[in-house]
N, C-alpha and C positions, 0 to 999 in steps of 0.2 A: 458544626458547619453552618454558616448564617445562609438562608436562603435569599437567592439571587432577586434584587429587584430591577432584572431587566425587564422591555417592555414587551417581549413575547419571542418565541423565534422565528418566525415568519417576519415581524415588523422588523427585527435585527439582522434577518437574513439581507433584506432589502437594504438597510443603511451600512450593512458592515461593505456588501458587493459594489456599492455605490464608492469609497472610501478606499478600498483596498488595492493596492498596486505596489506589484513587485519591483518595479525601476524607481521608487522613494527611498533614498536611506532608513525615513522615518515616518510614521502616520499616527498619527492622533483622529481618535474618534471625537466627534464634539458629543458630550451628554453621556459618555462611556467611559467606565474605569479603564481604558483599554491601549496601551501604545501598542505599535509595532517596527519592528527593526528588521532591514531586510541585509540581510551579508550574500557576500562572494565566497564563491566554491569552486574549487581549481580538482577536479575528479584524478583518479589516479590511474596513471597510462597504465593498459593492457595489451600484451603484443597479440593477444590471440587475437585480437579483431582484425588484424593482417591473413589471417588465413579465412576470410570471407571466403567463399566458393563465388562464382560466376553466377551471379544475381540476373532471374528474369528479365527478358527486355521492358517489359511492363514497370519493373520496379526503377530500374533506369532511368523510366522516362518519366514515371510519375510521383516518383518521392526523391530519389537523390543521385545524384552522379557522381558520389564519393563514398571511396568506404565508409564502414561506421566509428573506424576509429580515426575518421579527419571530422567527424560532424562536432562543427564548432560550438554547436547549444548543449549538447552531452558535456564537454570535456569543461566551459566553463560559465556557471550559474548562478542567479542568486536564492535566498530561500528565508522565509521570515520568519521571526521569532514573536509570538506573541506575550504581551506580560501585563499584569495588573499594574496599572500606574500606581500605585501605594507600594508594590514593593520594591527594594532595590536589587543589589547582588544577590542573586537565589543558589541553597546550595542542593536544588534539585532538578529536574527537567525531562520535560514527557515529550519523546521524539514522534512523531504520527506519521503512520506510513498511509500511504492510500491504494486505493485500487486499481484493476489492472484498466489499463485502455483510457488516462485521464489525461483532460488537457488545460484543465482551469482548479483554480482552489475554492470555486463557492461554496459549495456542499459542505467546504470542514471549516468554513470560515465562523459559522455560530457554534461548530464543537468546542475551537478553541477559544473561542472567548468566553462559553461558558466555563471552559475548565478553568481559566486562568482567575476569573471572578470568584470560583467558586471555590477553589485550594490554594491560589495564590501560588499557585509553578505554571514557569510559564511553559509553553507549547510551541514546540519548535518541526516547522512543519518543511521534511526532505523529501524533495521527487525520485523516484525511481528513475533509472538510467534510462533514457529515450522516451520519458513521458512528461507532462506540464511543460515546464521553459526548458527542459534538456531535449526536445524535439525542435524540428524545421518549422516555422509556421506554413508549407505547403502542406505537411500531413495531415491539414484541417483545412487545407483551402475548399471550398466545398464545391467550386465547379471542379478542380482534377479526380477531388476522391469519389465526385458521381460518373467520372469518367472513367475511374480505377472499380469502382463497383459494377459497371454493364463490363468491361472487359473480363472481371472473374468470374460475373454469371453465365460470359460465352464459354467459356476455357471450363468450368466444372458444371455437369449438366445438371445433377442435384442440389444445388446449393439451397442452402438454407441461412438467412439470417442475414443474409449481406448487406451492407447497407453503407451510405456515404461515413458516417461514424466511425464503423468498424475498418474499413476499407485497408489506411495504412498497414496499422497491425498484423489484418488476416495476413496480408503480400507477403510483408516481412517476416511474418514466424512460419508462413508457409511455404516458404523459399527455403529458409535457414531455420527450421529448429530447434538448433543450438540455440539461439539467438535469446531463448528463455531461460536459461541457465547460465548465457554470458554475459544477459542484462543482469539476472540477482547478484551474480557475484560479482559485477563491478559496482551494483548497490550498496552491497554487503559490505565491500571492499571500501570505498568511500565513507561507508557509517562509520567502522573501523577507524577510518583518519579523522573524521569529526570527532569520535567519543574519546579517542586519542588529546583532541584539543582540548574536548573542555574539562578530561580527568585532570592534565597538566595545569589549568588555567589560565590558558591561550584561547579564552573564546566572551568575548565581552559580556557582561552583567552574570557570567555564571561561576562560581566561588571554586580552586581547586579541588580536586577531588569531590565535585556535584555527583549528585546519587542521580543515574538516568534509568526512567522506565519506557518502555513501550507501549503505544498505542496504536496495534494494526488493525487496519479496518480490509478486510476482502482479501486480497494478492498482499496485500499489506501486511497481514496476520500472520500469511505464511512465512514472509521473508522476518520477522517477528519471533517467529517460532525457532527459523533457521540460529537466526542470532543470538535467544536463548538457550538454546542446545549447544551451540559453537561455546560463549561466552569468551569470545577474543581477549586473552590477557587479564581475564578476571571480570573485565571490568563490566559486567550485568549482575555479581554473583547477589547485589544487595537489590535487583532489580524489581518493578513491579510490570506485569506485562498485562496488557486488556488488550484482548481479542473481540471485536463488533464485526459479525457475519462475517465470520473465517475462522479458521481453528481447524476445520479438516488436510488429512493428508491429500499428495496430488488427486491421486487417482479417482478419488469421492468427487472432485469435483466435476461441473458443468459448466463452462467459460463460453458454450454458443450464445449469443444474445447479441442483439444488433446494436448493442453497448457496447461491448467485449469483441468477439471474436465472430468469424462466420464456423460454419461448420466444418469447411475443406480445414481451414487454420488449426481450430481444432482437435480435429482428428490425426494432423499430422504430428501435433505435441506431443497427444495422448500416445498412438503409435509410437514414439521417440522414447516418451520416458516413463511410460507401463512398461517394456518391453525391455531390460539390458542386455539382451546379444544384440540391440540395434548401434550399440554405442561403436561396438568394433568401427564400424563404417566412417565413424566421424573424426574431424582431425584431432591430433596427438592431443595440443593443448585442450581440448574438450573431456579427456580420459584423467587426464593428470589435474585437472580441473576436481575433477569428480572422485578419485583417488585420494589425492593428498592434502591436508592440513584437516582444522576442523570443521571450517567450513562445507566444505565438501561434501566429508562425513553426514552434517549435520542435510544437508540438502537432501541425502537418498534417504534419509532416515524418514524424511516426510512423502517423500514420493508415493509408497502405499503403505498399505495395514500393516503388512509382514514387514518390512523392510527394515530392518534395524531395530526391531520394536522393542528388544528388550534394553538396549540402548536408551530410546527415546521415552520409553516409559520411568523408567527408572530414576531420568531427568525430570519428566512431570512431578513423579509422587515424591522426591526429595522437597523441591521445592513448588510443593501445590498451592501453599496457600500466599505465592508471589505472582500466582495465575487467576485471571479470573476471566471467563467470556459471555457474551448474552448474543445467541441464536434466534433468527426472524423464522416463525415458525411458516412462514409462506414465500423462505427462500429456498429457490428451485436450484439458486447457482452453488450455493453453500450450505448444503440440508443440513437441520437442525442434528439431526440423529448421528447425521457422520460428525458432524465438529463433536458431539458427545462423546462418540467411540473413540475418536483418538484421543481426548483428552481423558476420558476415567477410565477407558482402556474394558476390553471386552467384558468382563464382570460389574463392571460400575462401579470400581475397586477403588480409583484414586481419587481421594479426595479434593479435586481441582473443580471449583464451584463455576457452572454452566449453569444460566439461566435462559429459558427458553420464553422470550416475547411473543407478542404477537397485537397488532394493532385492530381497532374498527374502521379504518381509512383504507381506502386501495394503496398499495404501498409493493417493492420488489426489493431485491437484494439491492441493486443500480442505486433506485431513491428508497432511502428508509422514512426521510422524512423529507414528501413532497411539498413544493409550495404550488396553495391552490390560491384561485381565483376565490372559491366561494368559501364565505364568511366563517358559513358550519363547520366545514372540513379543517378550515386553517385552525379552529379553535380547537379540536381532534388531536390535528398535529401538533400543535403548540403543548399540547397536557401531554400528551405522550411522549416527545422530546424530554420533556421538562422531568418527567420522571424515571425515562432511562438515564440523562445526563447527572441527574442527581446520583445516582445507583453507581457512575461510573466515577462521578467524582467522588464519593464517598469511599471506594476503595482506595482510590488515589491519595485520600485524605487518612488513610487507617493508621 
């Protein structure tokens, strides 16, 4: 693998974010081995989102006045494909998932231009249902959501965490928290039909029967995980999958952060889906949801430790060395220890290689790798990007 002579990731963070826009059919970097191709995505109707229960007045008045299965950015999207301009038809491609509570692509924009420089498959980067361009641009307006922020801190007298950021989200999954399990599976559901297109070779520059891997980062890892356990119709069975700060089951995790979620929101997940006599309560399609095919299966199996474990282990240690994750030793949201335990599994048995980082910069699960102001730090950041991203494309490249 030739090493990358880009000009840092900091200085490329800057001109990739400058360049990048999802309403272009087509973007060219100047000074960059880099296109990009943005496509349309027609999501796949779900009827359960017709059994919404009677949403907050608050959420009414401050995010949407339509169910969530009329919201027009969900149901039809674009999403870009990054590619090394030297290659053409590729017969591989590494799908990136991101994490929970996103509204922009910056942060993965210097990932996938290094991978694609650096392996030559391009990087094809899909939003999660209700998050980046499949949400309203109100759920980021920032005078409503600091006005959806003082109303939760009146209505919950402990809150923690709350913030114009987080605002949407907490309303909506602490109204409905189904609403986390019926965003992955209509994620899930949708990957499904994309990986359907480009097995067939129905998806332009990618060659029938493309070999697709995973690359989930955070909430991203998990739904990641889901999909390699599922393996819909085979077609991950050649997969390679990388895990970046994720790779624990539900319940390990901590999503309060004035990033993510506040803590009423939170709490009410966790209550939902620690707990299965809570399920009785919820409607039919939520059970049948959760019941039937593999996906589903594959869902509870991550929920906690116990849960299906011999099931989901079994999947790890067949195919461990198609697994690979690196853990931030100073993440608080997705501890190192727990993505270890599910993946090598209580004894430290399965051979599924977890590398555990850890930076000299201030740094969080949120930003792994911050852009700073000062000259020192960015130079920090840039070596240590440089060396995980190498580590990640080198498996990609095995």
């Amino acid at each position: 693998m030739q090493k990358s002579n880009n000009m840092g990731y900091t200085a490329n963070h800057h001109i990739l974010k400058k360049y990048f826009n999802l309403n272009k059919d087509r973007i060219e970097v100047p000074g960059m081995d880099l296109k990009i191709n943005n496509y349309n995505f027609f999501a796949t109707d779900h009827v359960f989102y017709q059994e919404n229960r009677v949403f907050q007045e608050t959420e009414q008045t401050s995010l949407t006045y339509t169910s969530d299965r009329d919201i027009i950015e969900n149901q039809q999207f674009n999403y870009p494909v990054f590619r090394n301009t030297k290659t053409n038809a590729s017969d591989e491609v590494i799908i990136l998932l991101h994490g929970l509570n996103e509204r922009t692509w910056d942060k993965y924009l210097c990932w996938a231009y290094f991978l694609t420089v650096e392996t030559g498959i391009p990087v094809l980067f899909f939003p999660i249902a209700f998050h980046m361009n499949r949400s309203p641009a109100i759920w980021h307006n920032p005078r409503i959501m600091n006005k959806l922020t003082e109303d939760r801190k009146t209505r919950y007298q402990h809150l923690a965490m709350a913030s114009c950021a987080n605002a949407a989200l907490s309303e909506r999954l602490g109204n409905i928290p189904e609403r986390f399990m019926y965003s992955g599976f209509q994620s899930a559901s949708d990957l499904v039909k994309l990986m359907k297109q480009i097995k067939t070779g129905n998806h332009p520059g990618l060659l029938p029967d493309t070999k697709i891997h995973l690359f989930g980062y955070s909430i991203g890892a998990f739904l990641s995980q889901i999909l390699f356990i599922a393996n819909p119709d085979h077609m991950l069975k050649d997969a390679k999958m990388m895990l970046f700060c994720g790779g624990s089951v539900f319940n390990s995790m901590n999503g309060i952060s004035r990033l993510i979620m506040d803590s009423e929101a939170f709490q009410r997940i966790r209550s939902m889906y620690s707990h299965p006599e809570n399920w009785s309560k919820t409607p039919r399609y939520f059970i049948n949801i959760l019941q039937d095919g593999a996906i589903g299966k594959a869902f509870r199996s991550m929920l906690s430790y116990e849960g299906l474990r011999i099931m989901r282990e079994r999947i790890f240690r067949r195919f461990s060395c198609q697994i690979n994750a690196i853990a931030l030793l100073k993440d608080h949201i997705i501890p190192a220890r727990d993505i270890q335990q599910t993946l090598r599994g209580d004894r430290n048995s399965i051979p599924v290689n977890v590398e555990q980082r850890d930076f000299p910069f201030p740094y969080k699960h949120e930003t792994p790798f911050p852009i700073h102001s000062n000259p020192a730090i960015s130079e920090q950041v840039d070596k240590h990007f440089d060396e995980t991203f190498y580590s990640i494309a080198a498996f990609f490249s095995e």
